[in-house]
N, CA, C and O atoms as a CHARMM CRD file, in Angstrom:
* protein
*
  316
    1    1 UNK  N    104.86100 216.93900  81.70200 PROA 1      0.00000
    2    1 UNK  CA   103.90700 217.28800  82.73500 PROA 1      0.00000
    3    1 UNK  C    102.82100 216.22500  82.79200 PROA 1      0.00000
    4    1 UNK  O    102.20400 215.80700  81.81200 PROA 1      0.00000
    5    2 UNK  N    102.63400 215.78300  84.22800 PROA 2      0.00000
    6    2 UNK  CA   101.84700 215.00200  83.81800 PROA 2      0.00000
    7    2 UNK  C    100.33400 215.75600  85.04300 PROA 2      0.00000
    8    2 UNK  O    100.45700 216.59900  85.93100 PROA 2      0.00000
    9    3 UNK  N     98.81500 214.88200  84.49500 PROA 3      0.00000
   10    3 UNK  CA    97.65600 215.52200  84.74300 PROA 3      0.00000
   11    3 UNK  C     97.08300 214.87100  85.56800 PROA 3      0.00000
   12    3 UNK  O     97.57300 213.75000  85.43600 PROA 3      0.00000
   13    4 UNK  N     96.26900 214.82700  86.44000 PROA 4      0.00000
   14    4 UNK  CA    95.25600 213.52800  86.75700 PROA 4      0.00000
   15    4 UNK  C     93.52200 214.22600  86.91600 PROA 4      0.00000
   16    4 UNK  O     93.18900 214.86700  87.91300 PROA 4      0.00000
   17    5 UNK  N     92.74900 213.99600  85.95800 PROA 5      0.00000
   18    5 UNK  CA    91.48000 214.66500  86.20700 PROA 5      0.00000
   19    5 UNK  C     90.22300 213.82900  86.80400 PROA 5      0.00000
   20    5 UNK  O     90.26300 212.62000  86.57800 PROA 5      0.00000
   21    6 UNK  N     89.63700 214.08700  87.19100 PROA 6      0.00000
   22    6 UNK  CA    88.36000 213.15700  87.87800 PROA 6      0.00000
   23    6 UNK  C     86.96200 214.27600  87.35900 PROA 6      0.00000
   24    6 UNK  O     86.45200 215.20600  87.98400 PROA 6      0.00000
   25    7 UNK  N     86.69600 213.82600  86.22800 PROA 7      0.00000
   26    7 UNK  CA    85.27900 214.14200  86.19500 PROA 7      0.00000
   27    7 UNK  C     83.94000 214.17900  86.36100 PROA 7      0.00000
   28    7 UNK  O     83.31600 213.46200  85.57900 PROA 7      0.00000
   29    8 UNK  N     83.39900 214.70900  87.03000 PROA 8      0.00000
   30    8 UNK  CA    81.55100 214.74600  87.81900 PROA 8      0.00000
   31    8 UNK  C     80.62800 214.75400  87.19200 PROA 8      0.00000
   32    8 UNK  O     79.71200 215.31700  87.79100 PROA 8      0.00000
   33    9 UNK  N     80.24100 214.25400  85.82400 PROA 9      0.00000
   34    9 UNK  CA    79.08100 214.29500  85.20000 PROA 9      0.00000
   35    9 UNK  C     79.66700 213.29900  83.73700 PROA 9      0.00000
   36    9 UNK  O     78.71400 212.87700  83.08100 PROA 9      0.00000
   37   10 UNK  N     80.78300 212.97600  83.28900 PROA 10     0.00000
   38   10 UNK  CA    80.64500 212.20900  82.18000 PROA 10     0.00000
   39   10 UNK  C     81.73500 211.77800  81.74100 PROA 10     0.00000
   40   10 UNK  O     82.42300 212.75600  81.45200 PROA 10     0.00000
   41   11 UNK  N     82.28300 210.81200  81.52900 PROA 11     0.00000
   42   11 UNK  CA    83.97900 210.16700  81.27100 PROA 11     0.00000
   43   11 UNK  C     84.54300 209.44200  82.30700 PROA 11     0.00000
   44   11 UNK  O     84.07700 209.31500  83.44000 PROA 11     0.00000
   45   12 UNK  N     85.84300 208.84700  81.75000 PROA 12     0.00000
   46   12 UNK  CA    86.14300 208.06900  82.82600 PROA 12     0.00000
   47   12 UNK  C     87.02900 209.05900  83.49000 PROA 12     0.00000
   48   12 UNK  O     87.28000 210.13100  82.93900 PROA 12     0.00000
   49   13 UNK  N     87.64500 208.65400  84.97400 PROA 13     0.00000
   50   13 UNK  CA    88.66700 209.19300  85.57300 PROA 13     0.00000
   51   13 UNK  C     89.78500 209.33200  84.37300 PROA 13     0.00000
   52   13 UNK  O     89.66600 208.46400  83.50900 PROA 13     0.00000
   53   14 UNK  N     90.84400 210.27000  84.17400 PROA 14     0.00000
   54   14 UNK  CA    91.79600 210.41500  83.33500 PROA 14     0.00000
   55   14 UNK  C     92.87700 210.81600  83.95500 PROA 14     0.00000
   56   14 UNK  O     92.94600 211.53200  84.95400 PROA 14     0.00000
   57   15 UNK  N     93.97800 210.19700  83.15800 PROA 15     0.00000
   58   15 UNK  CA    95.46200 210.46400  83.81000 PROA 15     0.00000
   59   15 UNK  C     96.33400 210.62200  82.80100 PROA 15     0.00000
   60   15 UNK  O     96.54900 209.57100  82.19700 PROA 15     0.00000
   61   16 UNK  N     96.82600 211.42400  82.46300 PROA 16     0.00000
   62   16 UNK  CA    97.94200 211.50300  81.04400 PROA 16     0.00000
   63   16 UNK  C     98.64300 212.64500  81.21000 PROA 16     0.00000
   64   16 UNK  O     98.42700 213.80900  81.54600 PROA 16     0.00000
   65   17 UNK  N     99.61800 211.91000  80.84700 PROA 17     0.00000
   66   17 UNK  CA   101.40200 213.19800  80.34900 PROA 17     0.00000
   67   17 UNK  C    101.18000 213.92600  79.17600 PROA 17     0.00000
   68   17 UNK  O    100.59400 213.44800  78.20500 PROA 17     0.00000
   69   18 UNK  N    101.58900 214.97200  79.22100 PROA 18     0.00000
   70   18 UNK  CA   101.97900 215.63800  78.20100 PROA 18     0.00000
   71   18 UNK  C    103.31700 215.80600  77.38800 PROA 18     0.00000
   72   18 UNK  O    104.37400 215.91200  78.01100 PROA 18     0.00000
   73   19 UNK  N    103.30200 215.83000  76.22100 PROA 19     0.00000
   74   19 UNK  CA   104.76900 216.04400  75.53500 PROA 19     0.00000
   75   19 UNK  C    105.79500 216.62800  76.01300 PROA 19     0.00000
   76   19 UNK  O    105.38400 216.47100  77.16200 PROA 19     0.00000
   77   20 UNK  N    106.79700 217.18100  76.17000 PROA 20     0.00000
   78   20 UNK  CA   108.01300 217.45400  76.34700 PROA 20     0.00000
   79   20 UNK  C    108.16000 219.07300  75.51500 PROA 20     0.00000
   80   20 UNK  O    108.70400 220.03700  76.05500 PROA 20     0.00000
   81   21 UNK  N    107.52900 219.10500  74.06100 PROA 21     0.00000
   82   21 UNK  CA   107.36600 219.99200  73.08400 PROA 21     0.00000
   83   21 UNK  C    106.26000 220.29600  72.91900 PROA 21     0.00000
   84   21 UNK  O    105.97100 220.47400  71.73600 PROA 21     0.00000
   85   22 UNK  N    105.08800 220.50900  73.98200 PROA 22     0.00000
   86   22 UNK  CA   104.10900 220.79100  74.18400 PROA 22     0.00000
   87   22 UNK  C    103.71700 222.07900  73.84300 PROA 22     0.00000
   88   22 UNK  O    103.35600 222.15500  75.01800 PROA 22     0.00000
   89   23 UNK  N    103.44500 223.13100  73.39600 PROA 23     0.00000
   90   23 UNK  CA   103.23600 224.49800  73.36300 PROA 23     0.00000
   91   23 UNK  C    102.61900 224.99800  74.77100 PROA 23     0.00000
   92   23 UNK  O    101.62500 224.60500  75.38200 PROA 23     0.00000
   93   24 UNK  N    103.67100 226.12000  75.10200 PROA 24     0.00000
   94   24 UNK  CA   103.37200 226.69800  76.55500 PROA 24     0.00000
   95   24 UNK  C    101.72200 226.90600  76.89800 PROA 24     0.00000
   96   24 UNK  O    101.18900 226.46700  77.91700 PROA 24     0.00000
   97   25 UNK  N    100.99300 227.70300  75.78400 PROA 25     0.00000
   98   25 UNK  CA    99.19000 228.05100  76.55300 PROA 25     0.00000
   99   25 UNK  C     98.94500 226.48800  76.71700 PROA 25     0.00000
  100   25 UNK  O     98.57900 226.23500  77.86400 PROA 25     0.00000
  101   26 UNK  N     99.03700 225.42400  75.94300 PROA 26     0.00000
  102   26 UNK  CA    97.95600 224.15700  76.52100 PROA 26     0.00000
  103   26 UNK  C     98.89100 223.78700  77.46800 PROA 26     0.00000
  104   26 UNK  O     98.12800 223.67500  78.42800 PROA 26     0.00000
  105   27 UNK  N     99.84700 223.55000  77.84700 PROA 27     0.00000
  106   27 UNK  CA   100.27800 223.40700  79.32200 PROA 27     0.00000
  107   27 UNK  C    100.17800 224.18000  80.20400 PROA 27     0.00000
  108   27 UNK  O    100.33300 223.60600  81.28200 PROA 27     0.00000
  109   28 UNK  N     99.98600 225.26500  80.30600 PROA 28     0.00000
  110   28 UNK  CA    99.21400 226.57900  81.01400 PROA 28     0.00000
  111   28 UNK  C     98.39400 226.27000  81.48300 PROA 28     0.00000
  112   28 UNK  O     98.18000 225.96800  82.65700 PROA 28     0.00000
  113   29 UNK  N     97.57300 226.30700  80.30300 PROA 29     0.00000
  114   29 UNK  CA    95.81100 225.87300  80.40600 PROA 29     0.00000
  115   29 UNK  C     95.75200 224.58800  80.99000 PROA 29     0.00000
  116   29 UNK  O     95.02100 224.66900  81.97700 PROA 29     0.00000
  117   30 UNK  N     96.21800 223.34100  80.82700 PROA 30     0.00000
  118   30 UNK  CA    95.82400 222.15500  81.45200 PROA 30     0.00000
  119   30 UNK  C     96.57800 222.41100  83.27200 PROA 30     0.00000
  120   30 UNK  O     95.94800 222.15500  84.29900 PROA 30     0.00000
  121   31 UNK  N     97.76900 222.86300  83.23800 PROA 31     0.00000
  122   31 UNK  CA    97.83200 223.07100  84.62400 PROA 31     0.00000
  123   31 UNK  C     97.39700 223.95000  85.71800 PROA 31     0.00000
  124   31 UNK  O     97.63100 223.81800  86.91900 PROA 31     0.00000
  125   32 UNK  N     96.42900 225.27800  84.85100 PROA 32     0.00000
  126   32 UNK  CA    95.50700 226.23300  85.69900 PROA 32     0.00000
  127   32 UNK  C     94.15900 225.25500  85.72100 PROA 32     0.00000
  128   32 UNK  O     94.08700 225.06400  86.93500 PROA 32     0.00000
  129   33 UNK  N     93.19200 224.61400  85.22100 PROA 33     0.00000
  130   33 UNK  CA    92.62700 223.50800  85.67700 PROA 33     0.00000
  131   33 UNK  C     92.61400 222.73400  86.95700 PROA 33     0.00000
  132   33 UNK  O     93.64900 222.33900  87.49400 PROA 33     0.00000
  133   34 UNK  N     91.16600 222.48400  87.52800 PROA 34     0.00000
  134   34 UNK  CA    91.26100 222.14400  88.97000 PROA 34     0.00000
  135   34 UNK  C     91.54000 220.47000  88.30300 PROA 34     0.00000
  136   34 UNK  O     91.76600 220.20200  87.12300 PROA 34     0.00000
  137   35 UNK  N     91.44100 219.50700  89.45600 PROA 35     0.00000
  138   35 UNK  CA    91.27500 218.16200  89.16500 PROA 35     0.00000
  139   35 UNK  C     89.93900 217.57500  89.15500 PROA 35     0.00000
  140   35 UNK  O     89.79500 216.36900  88.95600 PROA 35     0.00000
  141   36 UNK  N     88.64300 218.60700  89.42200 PROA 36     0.00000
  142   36 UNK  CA    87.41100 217.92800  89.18400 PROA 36     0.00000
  143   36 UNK  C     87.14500 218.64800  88.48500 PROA 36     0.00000
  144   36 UNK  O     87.26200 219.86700  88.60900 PROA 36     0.00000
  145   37 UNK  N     86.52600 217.77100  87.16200 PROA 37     0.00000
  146   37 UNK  CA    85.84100 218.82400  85.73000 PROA 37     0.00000
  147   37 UNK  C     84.86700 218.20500  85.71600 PROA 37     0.00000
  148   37 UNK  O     84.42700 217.32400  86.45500 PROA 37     0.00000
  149   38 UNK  N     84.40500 218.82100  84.58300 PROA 38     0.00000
  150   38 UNK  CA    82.57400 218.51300  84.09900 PROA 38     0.00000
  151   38 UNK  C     82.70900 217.16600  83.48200 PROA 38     0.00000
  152   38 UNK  O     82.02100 216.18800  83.77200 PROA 38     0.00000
  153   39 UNK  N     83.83000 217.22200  82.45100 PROA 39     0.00000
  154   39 UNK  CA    83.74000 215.69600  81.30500 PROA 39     0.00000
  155   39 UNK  C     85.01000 215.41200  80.99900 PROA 39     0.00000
  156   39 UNK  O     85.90600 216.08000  81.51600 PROA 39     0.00000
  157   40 UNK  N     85.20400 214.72900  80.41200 PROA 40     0.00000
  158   40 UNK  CA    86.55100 214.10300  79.50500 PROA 40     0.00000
  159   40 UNK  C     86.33700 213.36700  78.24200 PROA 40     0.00000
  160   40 UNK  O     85.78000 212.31100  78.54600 PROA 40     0.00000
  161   41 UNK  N     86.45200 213.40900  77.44900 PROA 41     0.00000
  162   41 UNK  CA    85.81300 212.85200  76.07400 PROA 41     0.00000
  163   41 UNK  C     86.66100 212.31300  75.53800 PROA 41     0.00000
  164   41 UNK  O     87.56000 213.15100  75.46200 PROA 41     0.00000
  165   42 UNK  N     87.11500 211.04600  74.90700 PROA 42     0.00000
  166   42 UNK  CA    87.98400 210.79200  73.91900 PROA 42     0.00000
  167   42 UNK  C     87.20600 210.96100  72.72200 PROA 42     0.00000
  168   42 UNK  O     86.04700 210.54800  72.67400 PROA 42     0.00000
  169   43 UNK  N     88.08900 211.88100  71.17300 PROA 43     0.00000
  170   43 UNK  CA    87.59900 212.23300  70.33800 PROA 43     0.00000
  171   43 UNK  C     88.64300 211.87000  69.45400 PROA 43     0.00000
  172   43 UNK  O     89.79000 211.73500  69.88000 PROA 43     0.00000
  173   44 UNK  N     88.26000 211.64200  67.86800 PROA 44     0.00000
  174   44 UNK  CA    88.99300 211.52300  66.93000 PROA 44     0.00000
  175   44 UNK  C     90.39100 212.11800  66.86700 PROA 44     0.00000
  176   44 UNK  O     91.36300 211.41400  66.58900 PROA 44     0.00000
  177   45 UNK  N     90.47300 213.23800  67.09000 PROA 45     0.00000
  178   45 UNK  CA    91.73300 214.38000  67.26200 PROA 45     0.00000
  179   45 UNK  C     92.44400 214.28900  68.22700 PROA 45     0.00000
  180   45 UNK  O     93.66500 214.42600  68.29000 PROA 45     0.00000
  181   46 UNK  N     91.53900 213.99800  69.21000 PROA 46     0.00000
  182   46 UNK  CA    92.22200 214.96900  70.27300 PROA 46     0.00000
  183   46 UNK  C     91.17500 214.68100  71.75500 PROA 46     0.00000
  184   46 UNK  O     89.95800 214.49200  71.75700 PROA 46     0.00000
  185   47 UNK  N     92.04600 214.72400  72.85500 PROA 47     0.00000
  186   47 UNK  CA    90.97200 214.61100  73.82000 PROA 47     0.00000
  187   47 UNK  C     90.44800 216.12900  74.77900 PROA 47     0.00000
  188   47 UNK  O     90.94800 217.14900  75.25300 PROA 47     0.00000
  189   48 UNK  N     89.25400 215.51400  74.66900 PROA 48     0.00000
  190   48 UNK  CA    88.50400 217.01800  74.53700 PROA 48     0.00000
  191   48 UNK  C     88.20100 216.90600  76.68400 PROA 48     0.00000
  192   48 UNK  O     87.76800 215.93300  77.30200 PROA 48     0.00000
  193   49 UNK  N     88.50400 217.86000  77.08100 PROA 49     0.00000
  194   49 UNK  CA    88.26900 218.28500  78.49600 PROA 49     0.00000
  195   49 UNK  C     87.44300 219.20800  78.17000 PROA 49     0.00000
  196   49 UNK  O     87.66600 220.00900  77.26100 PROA 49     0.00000
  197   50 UNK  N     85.63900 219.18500  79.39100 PROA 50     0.00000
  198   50 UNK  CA    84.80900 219.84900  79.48100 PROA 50     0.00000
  199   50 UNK  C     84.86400 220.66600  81.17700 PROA 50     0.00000
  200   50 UNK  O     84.50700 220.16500  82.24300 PROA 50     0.00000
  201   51 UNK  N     85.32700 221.78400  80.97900 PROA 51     0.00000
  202   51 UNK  CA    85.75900 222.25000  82.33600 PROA 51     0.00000
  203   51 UNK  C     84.47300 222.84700  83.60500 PROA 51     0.00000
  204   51 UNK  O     84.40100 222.90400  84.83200 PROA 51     0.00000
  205   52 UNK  N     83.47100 223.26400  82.24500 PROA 52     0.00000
  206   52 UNK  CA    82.15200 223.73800  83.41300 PROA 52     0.00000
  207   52 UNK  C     80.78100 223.50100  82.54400 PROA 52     0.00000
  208   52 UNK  O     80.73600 223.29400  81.33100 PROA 52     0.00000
  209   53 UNK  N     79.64900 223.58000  83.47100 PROA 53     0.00000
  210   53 UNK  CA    78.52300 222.89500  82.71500 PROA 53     0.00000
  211   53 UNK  C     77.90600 224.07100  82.10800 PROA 53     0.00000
  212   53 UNK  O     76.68400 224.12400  81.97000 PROA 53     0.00000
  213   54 UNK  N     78.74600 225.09800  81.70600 PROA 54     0.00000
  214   54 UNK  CA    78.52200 225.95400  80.30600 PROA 54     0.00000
  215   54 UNK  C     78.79200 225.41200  79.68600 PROA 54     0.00000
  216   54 UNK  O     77.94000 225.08000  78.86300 PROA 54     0.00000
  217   55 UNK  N     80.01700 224.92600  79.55600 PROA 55     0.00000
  218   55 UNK  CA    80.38200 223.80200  78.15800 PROA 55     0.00000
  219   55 UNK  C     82.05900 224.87500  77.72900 PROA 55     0.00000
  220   55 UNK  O     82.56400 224.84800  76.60700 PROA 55     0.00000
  221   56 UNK  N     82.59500 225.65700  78.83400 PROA 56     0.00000
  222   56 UNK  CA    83.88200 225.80500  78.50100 PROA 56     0.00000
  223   56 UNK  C     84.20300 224.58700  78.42300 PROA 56     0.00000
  224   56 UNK  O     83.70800 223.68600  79.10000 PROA 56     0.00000
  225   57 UNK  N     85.32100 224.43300  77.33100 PROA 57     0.00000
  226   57 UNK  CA    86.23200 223.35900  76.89800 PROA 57     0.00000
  227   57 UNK  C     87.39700 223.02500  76.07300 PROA 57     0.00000
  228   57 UNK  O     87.33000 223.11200  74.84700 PROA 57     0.00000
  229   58 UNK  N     88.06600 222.78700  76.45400 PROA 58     0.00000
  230   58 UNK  CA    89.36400 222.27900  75.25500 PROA 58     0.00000
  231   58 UNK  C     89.54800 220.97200  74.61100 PROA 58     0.00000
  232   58 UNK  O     89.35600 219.96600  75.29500 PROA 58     0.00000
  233   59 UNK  N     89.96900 220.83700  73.12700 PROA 59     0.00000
  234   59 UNK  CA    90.51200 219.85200  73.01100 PROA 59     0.00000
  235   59 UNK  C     92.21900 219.92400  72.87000 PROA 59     0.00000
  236   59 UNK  O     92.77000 220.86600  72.30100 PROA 59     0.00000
  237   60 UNK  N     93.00900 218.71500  73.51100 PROA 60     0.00000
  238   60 UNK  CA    94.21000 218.78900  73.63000 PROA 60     0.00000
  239   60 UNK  C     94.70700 217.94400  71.84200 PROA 60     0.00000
  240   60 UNK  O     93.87600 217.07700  71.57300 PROA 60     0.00000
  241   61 UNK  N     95.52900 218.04400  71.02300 PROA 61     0.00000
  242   61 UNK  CA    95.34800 216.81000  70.57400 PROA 61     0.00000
  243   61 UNK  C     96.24100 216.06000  70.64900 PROA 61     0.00000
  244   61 UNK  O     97.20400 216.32700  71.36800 PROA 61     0.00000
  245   62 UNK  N     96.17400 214.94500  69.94700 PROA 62     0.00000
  246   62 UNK  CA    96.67200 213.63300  70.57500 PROA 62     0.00000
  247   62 UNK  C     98.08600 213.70400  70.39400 PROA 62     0.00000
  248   62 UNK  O     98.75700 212.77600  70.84700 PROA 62     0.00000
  249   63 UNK  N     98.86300 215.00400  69.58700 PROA 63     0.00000
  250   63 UNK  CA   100.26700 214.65400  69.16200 PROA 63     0.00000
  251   63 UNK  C    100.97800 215.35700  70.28400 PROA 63     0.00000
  252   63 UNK  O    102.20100 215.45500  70.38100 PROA 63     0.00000
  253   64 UNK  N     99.82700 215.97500  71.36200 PROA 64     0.00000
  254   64 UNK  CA   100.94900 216.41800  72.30500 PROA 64     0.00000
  255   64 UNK  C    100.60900 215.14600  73.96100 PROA 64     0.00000
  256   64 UNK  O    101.19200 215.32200  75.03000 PROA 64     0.00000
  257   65 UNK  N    100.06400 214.53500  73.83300 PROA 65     0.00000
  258   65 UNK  CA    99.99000 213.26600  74.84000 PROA 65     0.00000
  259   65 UNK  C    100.43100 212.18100  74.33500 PROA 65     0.00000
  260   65 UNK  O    100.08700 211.47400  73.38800 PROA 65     0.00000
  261   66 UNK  N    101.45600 212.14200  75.30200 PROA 66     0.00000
  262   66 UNK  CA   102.33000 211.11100  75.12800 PROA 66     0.00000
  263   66 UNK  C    102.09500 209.60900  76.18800 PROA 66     0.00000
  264   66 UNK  O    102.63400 208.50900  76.07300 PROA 66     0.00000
  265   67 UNK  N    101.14200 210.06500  77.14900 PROA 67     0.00000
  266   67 UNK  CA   100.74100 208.79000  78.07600 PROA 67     0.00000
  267   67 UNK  C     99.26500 209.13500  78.26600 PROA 67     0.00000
  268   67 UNK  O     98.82200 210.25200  77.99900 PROA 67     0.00000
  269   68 UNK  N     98.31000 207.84400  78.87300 PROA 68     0.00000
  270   68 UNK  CA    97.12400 208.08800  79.10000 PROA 68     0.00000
  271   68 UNK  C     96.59400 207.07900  79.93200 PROA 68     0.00000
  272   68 UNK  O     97.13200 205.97400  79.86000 PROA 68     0.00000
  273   69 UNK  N     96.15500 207.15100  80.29300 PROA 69     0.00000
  274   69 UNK  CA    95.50200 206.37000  81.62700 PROA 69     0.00000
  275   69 UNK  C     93.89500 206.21700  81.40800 PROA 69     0.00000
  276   69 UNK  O     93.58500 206.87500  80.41500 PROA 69     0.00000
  277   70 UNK  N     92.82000 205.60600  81.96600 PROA 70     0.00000
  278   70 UNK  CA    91.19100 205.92300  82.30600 PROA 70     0.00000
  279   70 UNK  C     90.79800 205.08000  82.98700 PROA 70     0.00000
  280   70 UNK  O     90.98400 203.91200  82.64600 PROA 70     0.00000
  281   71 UNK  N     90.27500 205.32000  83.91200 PROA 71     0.00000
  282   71 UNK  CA    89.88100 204.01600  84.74100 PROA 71     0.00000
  283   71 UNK  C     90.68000 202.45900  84.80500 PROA 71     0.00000
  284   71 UNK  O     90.20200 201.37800  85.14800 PROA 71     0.00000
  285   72 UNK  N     91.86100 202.74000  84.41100 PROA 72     0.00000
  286   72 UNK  CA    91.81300 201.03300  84.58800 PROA 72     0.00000
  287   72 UNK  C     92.19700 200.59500  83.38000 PROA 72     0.00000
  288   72 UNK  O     92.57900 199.45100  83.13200 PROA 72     0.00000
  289   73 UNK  N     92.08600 201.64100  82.49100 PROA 73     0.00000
  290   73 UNK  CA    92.34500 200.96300  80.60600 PROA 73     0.00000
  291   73 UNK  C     93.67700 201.69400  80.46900 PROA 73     0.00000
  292   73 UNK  O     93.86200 202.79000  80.99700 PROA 73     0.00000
  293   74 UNK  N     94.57400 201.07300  79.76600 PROA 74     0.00000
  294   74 UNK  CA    95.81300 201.71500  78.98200 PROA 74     0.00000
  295   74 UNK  C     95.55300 201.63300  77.62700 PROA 74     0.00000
  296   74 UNK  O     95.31800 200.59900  77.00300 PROA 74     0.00000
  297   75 UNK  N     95.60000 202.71100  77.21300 PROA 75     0.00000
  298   75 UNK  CA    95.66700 202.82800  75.47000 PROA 75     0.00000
  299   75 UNK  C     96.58800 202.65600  74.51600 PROA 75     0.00000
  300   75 UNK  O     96.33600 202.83200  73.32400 PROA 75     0.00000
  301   76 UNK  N     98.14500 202.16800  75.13100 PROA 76     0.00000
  302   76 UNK  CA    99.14000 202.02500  74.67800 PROA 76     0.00000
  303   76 UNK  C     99.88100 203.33800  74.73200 PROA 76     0.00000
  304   76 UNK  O    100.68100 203.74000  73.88700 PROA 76     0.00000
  305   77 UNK  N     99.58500 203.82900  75.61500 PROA 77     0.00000
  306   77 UNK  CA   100.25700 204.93100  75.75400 PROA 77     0.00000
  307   77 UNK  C    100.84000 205.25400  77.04500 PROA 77     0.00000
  308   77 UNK  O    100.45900 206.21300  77.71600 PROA 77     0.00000
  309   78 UNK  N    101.79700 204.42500  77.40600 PROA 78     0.00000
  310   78 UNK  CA   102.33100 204.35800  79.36800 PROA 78     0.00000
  311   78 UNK  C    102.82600 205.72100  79.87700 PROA 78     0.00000
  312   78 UNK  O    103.62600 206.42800  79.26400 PROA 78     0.00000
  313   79 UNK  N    102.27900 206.01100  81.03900 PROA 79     0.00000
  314   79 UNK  CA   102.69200 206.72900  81.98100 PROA 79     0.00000
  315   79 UNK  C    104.44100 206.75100  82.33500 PROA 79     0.00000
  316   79 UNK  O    104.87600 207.44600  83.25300 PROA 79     0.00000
């Protein structure tokens, strides 16, 4: 599955696939998600999506993204 998010207050634009062996709720959850969020964070673990400026949020982690995109940067991780 793949995502494309555009966030309004902090991060870059983001674009990334998900695993294949993904566990069904975080593919749930990332595909009930609009495409404009609050943030996008890259974090040690895992990349953390900030969905409203309460501060709902998830982190995904990194062993289930398998591609990633941000503005313009590849992380070694192709689409």
């Amino acid at each position: 599955m793949e995502k494309e998010f555009y966030p309004t207050k902090y991060g870059l634009q983001s674009r990334f696939k998900l695993a294949e062996n993904t566990p069904k709720p975080i593919v749930s959850w990332v595909d009930a998600q609009p495409r404009a969020v609050y943030g996008i964070e890259r974090k040690v673990d895992g990349l953390e999506i900030t969905v409203s400026k309460r501060g709902r949020r998830k982190l995904i982690p990194w062993c289930w993204i398998t591609g990633l995109r941000q503005a313009g940067y590849n992380y070694g991780l192709p689409l």
